[in-house]
N, C-alpha and C positions, 0 to 999 in steps of 0.2 A: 632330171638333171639340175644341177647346182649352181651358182655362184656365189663369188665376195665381190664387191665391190667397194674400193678404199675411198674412200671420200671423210679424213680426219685434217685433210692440211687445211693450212688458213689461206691459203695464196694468196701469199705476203708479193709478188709479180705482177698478182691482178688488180693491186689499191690502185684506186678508190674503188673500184668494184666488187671488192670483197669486206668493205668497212663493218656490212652490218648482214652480209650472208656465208655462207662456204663457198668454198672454189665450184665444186660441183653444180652449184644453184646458179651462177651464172647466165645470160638468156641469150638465145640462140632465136631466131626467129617465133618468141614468145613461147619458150618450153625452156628448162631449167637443161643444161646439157647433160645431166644425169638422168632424165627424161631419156634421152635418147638410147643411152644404155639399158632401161628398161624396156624399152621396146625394141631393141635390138634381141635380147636376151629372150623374149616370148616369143620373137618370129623364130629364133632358135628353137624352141619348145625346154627356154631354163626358166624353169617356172617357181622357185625355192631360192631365194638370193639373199644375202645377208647382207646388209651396209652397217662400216663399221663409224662412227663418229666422235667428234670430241669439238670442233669450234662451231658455235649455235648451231649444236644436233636439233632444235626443235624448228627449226627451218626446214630440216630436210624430213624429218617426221611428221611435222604436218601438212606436209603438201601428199607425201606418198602415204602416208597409215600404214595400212596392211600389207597393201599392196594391192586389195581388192579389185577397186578402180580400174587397175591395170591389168587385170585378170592372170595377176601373180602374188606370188606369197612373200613377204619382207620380216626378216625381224631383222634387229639392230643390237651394237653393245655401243657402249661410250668408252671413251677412251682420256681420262684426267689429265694425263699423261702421255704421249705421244708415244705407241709402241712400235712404229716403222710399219713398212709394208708387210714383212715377214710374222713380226711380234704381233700385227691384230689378229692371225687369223687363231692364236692360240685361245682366243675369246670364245672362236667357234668348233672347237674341236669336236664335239658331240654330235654336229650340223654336217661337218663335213667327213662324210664319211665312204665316200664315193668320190669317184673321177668327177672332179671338179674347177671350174674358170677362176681365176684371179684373174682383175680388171683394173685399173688403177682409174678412178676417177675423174680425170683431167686431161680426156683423150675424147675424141671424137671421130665413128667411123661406122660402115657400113660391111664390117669384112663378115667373110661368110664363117661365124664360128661353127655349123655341122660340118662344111667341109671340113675345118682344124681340127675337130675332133676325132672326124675318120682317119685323117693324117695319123692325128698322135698316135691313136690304138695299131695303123698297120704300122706303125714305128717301134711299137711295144715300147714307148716311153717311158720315161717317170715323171720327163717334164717337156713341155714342148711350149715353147713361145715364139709369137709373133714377131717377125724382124722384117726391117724395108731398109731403103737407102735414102738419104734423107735429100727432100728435093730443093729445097730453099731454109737459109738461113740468113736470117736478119739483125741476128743479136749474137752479143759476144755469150758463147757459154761453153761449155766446155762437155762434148761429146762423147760418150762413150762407143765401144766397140765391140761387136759379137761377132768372134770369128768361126766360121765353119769351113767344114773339110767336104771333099765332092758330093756329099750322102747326105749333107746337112747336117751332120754331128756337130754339138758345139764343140770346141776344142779349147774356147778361150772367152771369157768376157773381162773388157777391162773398160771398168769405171770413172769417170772424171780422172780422164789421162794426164800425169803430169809433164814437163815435156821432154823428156826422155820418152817418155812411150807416145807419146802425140808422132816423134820420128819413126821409132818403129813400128805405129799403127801405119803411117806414111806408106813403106814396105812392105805392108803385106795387099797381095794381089787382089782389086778392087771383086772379083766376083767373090773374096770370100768375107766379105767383113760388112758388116750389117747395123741396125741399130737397136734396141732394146725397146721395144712399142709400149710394153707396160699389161702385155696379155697376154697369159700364160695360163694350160691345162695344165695339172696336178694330178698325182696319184696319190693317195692318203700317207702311205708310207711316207712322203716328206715332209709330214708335219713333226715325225720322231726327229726331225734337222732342226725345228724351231726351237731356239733356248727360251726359258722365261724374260720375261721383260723386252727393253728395246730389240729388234733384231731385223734386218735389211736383207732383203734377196739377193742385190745386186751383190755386198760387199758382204755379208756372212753364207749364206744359204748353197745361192750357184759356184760359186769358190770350194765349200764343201762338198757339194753332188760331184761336181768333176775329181776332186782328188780320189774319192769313193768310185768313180769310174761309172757314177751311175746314169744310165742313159736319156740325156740331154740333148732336143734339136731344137732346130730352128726350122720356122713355117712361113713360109713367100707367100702373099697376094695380089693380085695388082687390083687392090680397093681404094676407095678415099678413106685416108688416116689422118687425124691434124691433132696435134698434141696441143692442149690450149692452156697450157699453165703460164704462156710469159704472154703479155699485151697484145704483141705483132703478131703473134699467133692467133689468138683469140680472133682476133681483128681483123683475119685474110680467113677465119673458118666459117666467123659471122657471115661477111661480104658473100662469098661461095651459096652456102644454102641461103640467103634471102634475098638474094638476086636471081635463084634457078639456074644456078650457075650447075651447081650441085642438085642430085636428087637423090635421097638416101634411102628410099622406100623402106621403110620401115614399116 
């Protein structure tokens, strides 16, 4: 089994703690939280995982190498240029050639991806990603929304809502609207969605699957998920795991 793992922003949310590392390398009870997705990903048995980089790649390459260490396999591209979440994976097309995880880097969790995987397949997907309801919000930002219908089908994702659709996300009925966690199975066939150059899931890719009709869900857990891109976040996922608040068995 496969993965990506996006780890090219600077998070520019986490200065001063990203002055002179990536978002990823950040420290969580003394391991970089990219660490964790690595051993998330081997308890899995995803043993072939690709990180894509661009701000000080040699941070995160020389802490993981090969991946050996971790008794998985890593290659990596660079990225000069920032080609979104969607655009890096056209780096690995050759790699990815099988049903495969997109991870966004800048998340933190314990969810069970072999069950997500059984999901997706008896779903006969194309894409299936991870969606929760968001428990605490401390910062102004602007949220998006993933709507499903009784079966989990997506039917709708709308992206940093402006506010017109902030009211009618308001309206739509609380068990069906969701959040976008940043973890997602693939089926190969959506990488022929990926245009060259920059290109984003949220606002090119998943917009184009659904008008194509093509089968899109959405997958419930009740795991620890903390998205740590903005400070307060970072800050309450820290506290959790190095208090024992949290145990992620990894």
């Amino acid at each position: 089994m496969k993965a990506i793992i996006l780890c090219a922003g600077k998070g520019e949310r986490l200065k001063p703690l990203t002055e002179n590392i990536p978002k990823p390398m950040v420290d969580i009870n003394n391991k970089p939280v990219l660490e964790y997705f690595i051993l998330l990903c081997k308890k899995h048995r995803i043993n072939e995982i690709a990180i894509n980089t661009s701000y000080i790649p040699e941070k995160i390459k020389n802490y993981f190498g090969d991946g050996s260490k971790f008794g998985v396999k890593i290659k990596y591209s660079f990225e000069p240029k920032l080609l979104g979440t969607a655009g890096a994976l056209n780096n690995f097309k050759d790699f990815l050639t099988e049903t495969f995880f997109v991870i966004y880097g800048d998340n933190l969790t314990n969810l069970n991806l072999s069950k997500m995987l059984r999901y997706h397949r008896d779903k006969k997907a194309v894409a299936t990603l991870y969606i929760y309801r968001e428990k605490m919000i401390n910062e102004k930002t602007s949220i998006g929304c993933v709507v499903i219908d009784e079966n989990n089908k997506i039917m709708e994702i709308i992206e940093n809502p402006n506010k017109k659709e902030k009211k009618r996300i308001k309206k739509i009925p609380e068990k069906r609207k969701f959040i976008n966690a940043g973890i997602y199975i693939f089926e190969p066939e959506v990488l022929q969605l990926i245009q060259k150059g920059y290109s984003n899931f949220s606002y090119d890719i998943f917009p184009k699957m659904l008008e194509l009709n093509k089968p899109l869900y959405g997958y419930q857990e009740d795991c620890y998920f903390k998205e740590i891109g903005q400070m307060l976040r970072y800050s309450k996922a820290k506290q959790d795991i190095e208090s024992g608040k949290i145990k992620l068995n990894l």
